[in-house]
PyMOL commands that place a pseudoatom at each C-alpha (Angstrom):
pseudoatom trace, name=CA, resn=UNK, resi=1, chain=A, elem=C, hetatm=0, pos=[7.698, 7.271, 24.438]
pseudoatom trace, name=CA, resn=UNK, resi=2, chain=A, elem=C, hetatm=0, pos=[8.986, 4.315, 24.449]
pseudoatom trace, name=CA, resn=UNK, resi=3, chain=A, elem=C, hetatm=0, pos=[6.156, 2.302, 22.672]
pseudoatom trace, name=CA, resn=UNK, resi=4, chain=A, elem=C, hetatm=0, pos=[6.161, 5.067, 19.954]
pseudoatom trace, name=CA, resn=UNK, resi=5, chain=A, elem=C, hetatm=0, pos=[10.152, 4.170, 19.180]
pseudoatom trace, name=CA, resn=UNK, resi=6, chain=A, elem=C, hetatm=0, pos=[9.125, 0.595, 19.069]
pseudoatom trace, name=CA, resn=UNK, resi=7, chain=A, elem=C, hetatm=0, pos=[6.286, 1.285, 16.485]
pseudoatom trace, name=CA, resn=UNK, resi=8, chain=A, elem=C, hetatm=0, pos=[8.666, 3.232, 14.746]
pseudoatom trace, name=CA, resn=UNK, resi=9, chain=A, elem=C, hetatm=0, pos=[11.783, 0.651, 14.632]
pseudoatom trace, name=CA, resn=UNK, resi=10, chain=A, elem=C, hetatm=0, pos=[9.043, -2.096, 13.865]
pseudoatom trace, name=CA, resn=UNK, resi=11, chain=A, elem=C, hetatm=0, pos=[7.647, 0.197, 10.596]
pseudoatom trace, name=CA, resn=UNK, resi=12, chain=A, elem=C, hetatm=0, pos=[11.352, 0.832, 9.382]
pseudoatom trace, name=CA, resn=UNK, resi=13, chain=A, elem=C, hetatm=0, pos=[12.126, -3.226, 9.202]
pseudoatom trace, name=CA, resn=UNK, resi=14, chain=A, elem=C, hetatm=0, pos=[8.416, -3.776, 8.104]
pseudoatom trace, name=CA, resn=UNK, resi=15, chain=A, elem=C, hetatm=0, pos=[9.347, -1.459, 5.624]
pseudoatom trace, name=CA, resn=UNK, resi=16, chain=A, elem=C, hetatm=0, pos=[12.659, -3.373, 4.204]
pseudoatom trace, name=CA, resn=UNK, resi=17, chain=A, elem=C, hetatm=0, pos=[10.343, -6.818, 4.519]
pseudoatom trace, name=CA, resn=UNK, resi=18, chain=A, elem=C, hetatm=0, pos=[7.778, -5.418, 1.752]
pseudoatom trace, name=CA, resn=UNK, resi=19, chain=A, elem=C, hetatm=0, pos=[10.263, -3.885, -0.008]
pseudoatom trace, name=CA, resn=UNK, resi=20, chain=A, elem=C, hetatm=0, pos=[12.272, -7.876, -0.690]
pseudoatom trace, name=CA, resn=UNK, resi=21, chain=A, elem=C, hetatm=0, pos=[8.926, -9.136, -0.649]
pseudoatom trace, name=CA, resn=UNK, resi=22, chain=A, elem=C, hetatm=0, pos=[7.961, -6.797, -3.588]
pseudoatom trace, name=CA, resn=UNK, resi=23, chain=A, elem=C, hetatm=0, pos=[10.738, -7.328, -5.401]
pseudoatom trace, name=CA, resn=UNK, resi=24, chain=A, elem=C, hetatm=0, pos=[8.890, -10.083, -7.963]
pseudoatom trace, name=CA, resn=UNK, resi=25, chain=A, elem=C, hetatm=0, pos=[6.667, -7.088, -8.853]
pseudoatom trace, name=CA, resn=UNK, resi=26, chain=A, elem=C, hetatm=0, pos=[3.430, -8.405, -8.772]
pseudoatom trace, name=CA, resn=UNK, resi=27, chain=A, elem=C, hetatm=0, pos=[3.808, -9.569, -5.420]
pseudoatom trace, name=CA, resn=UNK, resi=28, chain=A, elem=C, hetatm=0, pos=[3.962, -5.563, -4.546]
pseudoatom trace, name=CA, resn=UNK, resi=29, chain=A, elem=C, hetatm=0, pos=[0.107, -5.245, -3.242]
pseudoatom trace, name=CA, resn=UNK, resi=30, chain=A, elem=C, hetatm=0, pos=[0.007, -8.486, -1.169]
pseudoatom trace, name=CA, resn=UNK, resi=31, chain=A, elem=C, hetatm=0, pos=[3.705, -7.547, 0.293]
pseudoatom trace, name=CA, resn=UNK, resi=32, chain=A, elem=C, hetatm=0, pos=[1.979, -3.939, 1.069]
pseudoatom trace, name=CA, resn=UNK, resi=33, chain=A, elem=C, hetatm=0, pos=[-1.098, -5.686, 2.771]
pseudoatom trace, name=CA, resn=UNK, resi=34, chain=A, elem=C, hetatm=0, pos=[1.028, -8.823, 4.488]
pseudoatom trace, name=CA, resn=UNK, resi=35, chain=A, elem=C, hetatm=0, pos=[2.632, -5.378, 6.314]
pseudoatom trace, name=CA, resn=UNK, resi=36, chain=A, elem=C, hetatm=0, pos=[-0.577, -4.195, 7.457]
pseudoatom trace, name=CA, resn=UNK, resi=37, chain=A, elem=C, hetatm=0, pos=[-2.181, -7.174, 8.691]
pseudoatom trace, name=CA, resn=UNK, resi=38, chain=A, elem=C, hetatm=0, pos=[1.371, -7.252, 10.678]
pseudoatom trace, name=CA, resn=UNK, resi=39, chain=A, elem=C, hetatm=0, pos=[1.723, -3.683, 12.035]
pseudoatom trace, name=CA, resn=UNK, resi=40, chain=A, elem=C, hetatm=0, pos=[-2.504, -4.371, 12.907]
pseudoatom trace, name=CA, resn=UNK, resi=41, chain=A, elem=C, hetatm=0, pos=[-2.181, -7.200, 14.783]
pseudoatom trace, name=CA, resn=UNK, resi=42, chain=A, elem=C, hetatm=0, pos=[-2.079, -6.742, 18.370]
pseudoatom trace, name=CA, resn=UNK, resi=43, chain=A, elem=C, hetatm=0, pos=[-1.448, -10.104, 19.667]
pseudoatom trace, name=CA, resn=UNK, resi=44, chain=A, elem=C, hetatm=0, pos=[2.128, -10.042, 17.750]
pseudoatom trace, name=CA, resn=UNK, resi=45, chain=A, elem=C, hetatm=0, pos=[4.749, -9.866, 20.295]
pseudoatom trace, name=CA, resn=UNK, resi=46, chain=A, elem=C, hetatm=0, pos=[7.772, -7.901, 17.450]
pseudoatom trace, name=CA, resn=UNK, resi=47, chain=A, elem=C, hetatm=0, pos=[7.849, -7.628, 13.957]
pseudoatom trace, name=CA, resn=UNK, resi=48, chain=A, elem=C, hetatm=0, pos=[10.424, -10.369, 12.100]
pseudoatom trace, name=CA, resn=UNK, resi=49, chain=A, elem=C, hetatm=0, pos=[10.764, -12.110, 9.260]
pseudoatom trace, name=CA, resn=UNK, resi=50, chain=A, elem=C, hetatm=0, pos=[9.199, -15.226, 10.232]
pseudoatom trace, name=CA, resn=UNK, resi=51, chain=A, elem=C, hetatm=0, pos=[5.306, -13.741, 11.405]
pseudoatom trace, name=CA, resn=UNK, resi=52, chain=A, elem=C, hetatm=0, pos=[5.794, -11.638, 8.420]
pseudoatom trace, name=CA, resn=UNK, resi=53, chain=A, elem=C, hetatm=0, pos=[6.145, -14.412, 6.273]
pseudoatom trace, name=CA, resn=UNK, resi=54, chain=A, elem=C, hetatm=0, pos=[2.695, -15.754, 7.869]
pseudoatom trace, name=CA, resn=UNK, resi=55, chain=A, elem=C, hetatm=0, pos=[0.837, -12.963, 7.175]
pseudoatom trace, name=CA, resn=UNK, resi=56, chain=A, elem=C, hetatm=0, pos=[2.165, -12.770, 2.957]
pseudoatom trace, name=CA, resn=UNK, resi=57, chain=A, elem=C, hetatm=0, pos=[1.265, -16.556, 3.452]
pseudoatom trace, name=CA, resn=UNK, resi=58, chain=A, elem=C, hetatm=0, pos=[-2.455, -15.345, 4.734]
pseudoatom trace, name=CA, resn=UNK, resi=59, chain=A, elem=C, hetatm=0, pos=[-2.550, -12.639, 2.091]
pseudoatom trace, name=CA, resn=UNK, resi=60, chain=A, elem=C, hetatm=0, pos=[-1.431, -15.037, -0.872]
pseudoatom trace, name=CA, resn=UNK, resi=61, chain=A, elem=C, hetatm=0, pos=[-4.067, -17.617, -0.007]
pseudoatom trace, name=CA, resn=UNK, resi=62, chain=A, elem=C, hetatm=0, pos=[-7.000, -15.240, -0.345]
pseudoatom trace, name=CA, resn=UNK, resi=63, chain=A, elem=C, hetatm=0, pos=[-6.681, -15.719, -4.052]
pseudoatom trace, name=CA, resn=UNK, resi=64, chain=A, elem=C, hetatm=0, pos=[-5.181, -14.724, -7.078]
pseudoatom trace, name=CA, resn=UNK, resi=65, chain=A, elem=C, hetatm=0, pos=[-7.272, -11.402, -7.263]
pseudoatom trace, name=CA, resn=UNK, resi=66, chain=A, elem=C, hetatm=0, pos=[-4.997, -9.924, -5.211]
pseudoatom trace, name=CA, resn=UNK, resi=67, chain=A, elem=C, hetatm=0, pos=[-1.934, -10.036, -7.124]
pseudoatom trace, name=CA, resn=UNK, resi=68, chain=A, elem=C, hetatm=0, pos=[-3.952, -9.847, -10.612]
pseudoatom trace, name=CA, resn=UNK, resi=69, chain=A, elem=C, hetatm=0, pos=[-5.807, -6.887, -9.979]
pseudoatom trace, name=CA, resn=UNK, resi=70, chain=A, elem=C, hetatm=0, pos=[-3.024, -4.624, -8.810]
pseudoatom trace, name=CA, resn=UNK, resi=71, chain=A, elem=C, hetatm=0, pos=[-1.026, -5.418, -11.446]
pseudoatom trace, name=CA, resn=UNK, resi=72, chain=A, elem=C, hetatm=0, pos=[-3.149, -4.956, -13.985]
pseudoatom trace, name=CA, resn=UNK, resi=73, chain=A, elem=C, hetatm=0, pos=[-3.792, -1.816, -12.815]
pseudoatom trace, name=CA, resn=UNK, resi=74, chain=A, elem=C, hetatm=0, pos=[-0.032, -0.561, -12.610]
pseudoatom trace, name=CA, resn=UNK, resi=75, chain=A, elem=C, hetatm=0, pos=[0.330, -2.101, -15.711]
pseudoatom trace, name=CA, resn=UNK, resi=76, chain=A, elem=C, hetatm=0, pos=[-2.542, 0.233, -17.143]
pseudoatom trace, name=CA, resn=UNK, resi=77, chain=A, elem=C, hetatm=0, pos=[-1.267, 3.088, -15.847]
pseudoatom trace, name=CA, resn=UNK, resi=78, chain=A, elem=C, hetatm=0, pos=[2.421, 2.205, -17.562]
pseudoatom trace, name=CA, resn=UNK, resi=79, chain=A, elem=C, hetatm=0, pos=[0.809, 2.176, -20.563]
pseudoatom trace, name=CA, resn=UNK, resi=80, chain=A, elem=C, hetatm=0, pos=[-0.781, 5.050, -20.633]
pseudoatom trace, name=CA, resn=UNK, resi=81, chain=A, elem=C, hetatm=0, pos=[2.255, 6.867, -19.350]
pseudoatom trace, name=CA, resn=UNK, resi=82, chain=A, elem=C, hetatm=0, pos=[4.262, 5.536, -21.888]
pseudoatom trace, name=CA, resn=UNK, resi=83, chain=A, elem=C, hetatm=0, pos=[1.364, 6.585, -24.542]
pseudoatom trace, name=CA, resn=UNK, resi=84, chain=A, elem=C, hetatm=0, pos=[1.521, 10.037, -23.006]
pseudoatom trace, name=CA, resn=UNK, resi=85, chain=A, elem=C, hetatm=0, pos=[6.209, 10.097, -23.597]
pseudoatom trace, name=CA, resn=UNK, resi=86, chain=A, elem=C, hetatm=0, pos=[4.959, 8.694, -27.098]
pseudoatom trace, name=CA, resn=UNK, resi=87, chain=A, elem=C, hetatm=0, pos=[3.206, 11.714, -27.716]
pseudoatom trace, name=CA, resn=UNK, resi=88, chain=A, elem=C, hetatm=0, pos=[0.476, 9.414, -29.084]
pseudoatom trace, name=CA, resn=UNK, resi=89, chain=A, elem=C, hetatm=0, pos=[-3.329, 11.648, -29.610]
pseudoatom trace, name=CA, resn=UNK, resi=90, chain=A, elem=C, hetatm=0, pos=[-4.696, 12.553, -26.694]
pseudoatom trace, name=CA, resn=UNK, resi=91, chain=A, elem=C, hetatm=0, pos=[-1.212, 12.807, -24.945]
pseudoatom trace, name=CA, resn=UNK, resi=92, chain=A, elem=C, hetatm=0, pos=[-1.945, 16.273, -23.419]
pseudoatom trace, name=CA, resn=UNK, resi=93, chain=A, elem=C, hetatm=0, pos=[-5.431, 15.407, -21.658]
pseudoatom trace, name=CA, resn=UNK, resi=94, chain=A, elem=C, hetatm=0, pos=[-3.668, 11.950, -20.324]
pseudoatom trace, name=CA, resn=UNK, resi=95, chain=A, elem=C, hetatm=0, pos=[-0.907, 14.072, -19.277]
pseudoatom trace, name=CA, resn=UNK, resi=96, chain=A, elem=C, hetatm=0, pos=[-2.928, 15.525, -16.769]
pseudoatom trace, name=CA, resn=UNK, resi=97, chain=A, elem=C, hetatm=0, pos=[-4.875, 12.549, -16.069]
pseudoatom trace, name=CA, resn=UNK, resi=98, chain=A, elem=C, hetatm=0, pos=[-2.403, 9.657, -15.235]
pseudoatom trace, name=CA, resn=UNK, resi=99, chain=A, elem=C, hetatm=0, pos=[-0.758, 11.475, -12.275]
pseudoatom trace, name=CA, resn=UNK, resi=100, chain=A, elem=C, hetatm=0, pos=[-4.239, 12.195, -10.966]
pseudoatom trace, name=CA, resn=UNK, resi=101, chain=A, elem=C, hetatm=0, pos=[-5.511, 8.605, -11.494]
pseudoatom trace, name=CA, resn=UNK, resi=102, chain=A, elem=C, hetatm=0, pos=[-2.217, 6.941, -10.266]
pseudoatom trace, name=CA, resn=UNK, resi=103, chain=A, elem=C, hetatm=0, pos=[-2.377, 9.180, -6.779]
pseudoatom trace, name=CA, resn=UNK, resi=104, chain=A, elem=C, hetatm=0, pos=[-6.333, 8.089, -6.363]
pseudoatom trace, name=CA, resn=UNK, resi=105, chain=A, elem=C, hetatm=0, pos=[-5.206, 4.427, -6.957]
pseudoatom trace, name=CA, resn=UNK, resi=106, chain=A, elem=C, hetatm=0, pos=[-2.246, 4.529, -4.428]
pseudoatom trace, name=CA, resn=UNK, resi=107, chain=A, elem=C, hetatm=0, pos=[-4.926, 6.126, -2.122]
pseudoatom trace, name=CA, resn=UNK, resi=108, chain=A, elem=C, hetatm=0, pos=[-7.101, 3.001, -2.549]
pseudoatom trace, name=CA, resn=UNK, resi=109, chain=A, elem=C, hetatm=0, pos=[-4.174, 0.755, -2.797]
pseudoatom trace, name=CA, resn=UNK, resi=110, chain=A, elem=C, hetatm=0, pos=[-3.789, 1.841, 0.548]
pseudoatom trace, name=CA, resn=UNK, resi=111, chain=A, elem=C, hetatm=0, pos=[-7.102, 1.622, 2.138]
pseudoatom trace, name=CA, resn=UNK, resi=112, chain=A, elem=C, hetatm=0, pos=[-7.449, -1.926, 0.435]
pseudoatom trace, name=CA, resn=UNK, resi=113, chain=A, elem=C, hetatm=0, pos=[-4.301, -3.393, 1.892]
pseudoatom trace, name=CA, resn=UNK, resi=114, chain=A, elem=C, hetatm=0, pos=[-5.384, -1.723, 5.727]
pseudoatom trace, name=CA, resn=UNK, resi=115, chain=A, elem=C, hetatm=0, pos=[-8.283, -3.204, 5.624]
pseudoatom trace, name=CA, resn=UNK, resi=116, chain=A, elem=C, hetatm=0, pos=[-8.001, -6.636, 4.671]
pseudoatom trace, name=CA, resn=UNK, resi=117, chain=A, elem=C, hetatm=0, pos=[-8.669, -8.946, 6.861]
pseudoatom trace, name=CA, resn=UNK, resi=118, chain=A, elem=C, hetatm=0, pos=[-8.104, -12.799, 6.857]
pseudoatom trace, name=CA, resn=UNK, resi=119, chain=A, elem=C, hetatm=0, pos=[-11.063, -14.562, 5.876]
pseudoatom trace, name=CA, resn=UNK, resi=120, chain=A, elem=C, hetatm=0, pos=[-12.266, -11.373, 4.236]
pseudoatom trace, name=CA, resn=UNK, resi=121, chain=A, elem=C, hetatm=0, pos=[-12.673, -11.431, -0.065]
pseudoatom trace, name=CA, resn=UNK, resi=122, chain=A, elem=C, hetatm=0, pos=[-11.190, -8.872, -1.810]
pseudoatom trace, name=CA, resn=UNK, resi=123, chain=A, elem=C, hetatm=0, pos=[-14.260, -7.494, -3.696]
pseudoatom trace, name=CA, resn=UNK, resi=124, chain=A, elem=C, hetatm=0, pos=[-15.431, -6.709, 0.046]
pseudoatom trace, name=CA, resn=UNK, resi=125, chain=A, elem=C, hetatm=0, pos=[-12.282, -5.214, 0.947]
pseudoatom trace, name=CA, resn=UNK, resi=126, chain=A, elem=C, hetatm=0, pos=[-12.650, -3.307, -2.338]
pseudoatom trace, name=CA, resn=UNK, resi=127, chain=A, elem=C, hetatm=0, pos=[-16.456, -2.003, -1.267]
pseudoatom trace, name=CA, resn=UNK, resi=128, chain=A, elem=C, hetatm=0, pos=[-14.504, -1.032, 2.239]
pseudoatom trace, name=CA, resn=UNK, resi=129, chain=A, elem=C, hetatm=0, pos=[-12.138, 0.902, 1.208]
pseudoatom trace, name=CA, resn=UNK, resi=130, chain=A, elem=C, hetatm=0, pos=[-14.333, 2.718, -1.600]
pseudoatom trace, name=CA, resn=UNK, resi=131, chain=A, elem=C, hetatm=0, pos=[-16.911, 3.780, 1.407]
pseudoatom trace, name=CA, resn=UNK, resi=132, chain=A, elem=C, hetatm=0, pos=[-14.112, 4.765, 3.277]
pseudoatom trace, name=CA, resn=UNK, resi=133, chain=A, elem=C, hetatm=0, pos=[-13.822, 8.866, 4.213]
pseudoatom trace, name=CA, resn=UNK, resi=134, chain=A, elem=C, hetatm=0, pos=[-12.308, 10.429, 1.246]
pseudoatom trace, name=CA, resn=UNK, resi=135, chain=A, elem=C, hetatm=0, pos=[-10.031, 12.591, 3.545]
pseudoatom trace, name=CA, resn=UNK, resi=136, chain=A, elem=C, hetatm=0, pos=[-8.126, 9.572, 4.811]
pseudoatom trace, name=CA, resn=UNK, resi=137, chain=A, elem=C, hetatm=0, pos=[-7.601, 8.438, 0.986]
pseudoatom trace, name=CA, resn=UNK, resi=138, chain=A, elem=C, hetatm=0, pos=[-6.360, 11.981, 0.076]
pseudoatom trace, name=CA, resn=UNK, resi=139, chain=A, elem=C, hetatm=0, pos=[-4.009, 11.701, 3.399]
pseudoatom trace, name=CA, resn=UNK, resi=140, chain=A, elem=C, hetatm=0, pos=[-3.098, 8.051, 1.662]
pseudoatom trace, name=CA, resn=UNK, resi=141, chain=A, elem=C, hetatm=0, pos=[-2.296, 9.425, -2.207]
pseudoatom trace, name=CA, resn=UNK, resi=142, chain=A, elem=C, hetatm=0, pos=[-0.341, 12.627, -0.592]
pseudoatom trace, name=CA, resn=UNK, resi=143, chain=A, elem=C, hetatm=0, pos=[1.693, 10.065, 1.639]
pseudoatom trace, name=CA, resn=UNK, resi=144, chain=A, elem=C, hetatm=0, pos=[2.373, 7.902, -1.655]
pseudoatom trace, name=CA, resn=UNK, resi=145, chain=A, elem=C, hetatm=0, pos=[3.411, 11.077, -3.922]
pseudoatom trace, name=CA, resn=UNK, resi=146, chain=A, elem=C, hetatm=0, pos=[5.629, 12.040, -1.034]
pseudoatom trace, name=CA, resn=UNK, resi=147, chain=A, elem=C, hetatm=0, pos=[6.983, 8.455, -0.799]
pseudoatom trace, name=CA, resn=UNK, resi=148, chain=A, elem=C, hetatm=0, pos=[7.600, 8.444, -4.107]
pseudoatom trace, name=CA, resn=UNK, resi=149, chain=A, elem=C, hetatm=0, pos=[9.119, 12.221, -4.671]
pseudoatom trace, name=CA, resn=UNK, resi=150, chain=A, elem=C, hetatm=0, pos=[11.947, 10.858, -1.608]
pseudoatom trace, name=CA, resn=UNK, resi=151, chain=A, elem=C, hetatm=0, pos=[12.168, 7.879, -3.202]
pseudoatom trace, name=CA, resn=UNK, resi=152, chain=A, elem=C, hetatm=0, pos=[13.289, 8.933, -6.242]
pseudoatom trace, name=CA, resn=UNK, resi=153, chain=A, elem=C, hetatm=0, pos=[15.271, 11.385, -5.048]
pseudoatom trace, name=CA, resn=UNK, resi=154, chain=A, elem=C, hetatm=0, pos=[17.280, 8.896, -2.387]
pseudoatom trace, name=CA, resn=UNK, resi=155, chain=A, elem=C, hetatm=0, pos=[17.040, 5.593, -3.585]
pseudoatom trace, name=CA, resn=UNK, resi=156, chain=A, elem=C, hetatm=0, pos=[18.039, 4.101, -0.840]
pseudoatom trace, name=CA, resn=UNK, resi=157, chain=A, elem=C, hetatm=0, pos=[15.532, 5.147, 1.441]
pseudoatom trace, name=CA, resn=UNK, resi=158, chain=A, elem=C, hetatm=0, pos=[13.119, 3.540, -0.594]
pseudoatom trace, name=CA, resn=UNK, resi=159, chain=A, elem=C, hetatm=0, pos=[12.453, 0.291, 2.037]
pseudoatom trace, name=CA, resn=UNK, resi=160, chain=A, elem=C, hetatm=0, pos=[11.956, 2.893, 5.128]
pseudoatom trace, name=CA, resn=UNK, resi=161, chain=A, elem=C, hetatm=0, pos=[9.556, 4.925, 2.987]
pseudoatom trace, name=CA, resn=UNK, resi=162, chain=A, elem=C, hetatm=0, pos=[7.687, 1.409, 2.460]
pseudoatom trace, name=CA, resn=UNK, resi=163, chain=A, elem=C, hetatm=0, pos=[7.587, 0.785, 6.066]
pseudoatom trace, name=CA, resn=UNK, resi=164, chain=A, elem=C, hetatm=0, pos=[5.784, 4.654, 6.407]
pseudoatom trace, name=CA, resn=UNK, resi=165, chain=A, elem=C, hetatm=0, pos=[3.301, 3.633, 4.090]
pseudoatom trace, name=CA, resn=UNK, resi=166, chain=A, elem=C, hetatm=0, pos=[2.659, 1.154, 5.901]
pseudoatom trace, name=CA, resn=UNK, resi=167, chain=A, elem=C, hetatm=0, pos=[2.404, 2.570, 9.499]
pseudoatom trace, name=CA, resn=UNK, resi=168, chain=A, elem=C, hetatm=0, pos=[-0.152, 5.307, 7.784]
pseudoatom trace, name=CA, resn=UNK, resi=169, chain=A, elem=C, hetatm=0, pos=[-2.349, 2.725, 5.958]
pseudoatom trace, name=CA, resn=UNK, resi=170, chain=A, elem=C, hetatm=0, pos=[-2.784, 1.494, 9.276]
pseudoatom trace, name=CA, resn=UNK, resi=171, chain=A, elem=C, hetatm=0, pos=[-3.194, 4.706, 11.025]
pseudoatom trace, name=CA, resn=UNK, resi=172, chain=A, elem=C, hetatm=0, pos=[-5.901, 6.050, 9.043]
pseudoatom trace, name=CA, resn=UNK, resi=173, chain=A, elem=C, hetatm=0, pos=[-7.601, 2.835, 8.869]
pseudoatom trace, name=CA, resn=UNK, resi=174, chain=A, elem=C, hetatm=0, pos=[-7.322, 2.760, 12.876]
pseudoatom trace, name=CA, resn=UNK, resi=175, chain=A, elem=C, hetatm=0, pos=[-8.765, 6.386, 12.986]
pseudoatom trace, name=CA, resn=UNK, resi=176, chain=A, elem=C, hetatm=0, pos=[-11.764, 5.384, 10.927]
pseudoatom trace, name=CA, resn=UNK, resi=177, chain=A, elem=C, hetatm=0, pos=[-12.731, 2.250, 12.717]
pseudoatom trace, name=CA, resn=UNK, resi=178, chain=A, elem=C, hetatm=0, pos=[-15.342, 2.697, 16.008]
pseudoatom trace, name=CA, resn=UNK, resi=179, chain=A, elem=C, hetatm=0, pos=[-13.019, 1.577, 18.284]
pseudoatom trace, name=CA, resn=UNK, resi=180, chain=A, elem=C, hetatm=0, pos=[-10.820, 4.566, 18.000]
pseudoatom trace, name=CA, resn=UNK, resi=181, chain=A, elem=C, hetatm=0, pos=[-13.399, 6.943, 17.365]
for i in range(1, 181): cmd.bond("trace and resi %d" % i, "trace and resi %d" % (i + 1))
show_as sticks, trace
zoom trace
């Protein structure tokens, strides 16, 4: 019981840690996958600022792909949401689309920053997380939209939801991998 109340305490400030590290925006997706690497790691002795800060460190140096891609990708999806408030042709079909699409990508967003690894690129991570069971993805988008539903609706809960992201990236990853098979 105890170990569960730690994990849980540990996701809640991992969760306020990505949030201020996602605050620049574009730092959102390494932030997310700094927080995995962290919550992963099993040689950590407690989550804190300063071993967090090592792992966004680890996560930055793999290259700018990982804060380019991501962004370009939310900043796709803006676009077409704001083409779809426009009422711009087409607006009905992408009406449907862009939730869809923007659920799938969280879903990947969140197998991508799980299973990064130091050392690993992200066009492998990429190929990883694209192989990976689609069940655990759909568990991953459904976690986001609910995220993002409490989110909205509280605000201020918006760093602990974060931090549950992050504890379930991890989670299904863990499920997937052999050693918890």
């Amino acid at each position: 019981m105890s170990r569960r109340l730690t994990l849980l305490s540990e996701s809640l400030l991992l969760g306020v840690l990505v949030f201020l590290a996602s605050l620049p925006l574009v730092t959102a997706f390494a932030a997310l996958t700094a927080g995995c690497a962290l919550l992963r790691d099993e040689e950590r002795t407690s989550v804190g600022v300063r071993p967090y800060a090592r792992r966004l460190l680890a996560v930055a140096r793999t290259g700018p792909l990982g804060f380019a891609a991501p962004a370009a990708a939310g900043l796709a999806l803006l676009l077409d949401a704001v083409a779809v408030r426009a009422g711009l042709p087409g607006h009905e079909a992408l009406a449907v689309l862009v939730p869809v699409v923007a659920l799938a990508a969280a879903g990947l967003a969140l197998r991508c920053a799980a299973a990064w690894r130091p050392g690993l690129g992200w066009p492998a991570v990429l190929r990883a997380a694209v192989r990976a069971d689609l069940y655990g993805t759909a568990l991953l988008a459904m976690a986001s939209a609910t995220a993002v539903i409490i989110s909205s609706s509280f605000p201020v809960v918006t760093p602990l939801a974060l931090g549950q992201l992050v504890l379930a990236a991890v989670a299904v990853d863990a499920r997937r991998s052999p050693s918890h098979a």
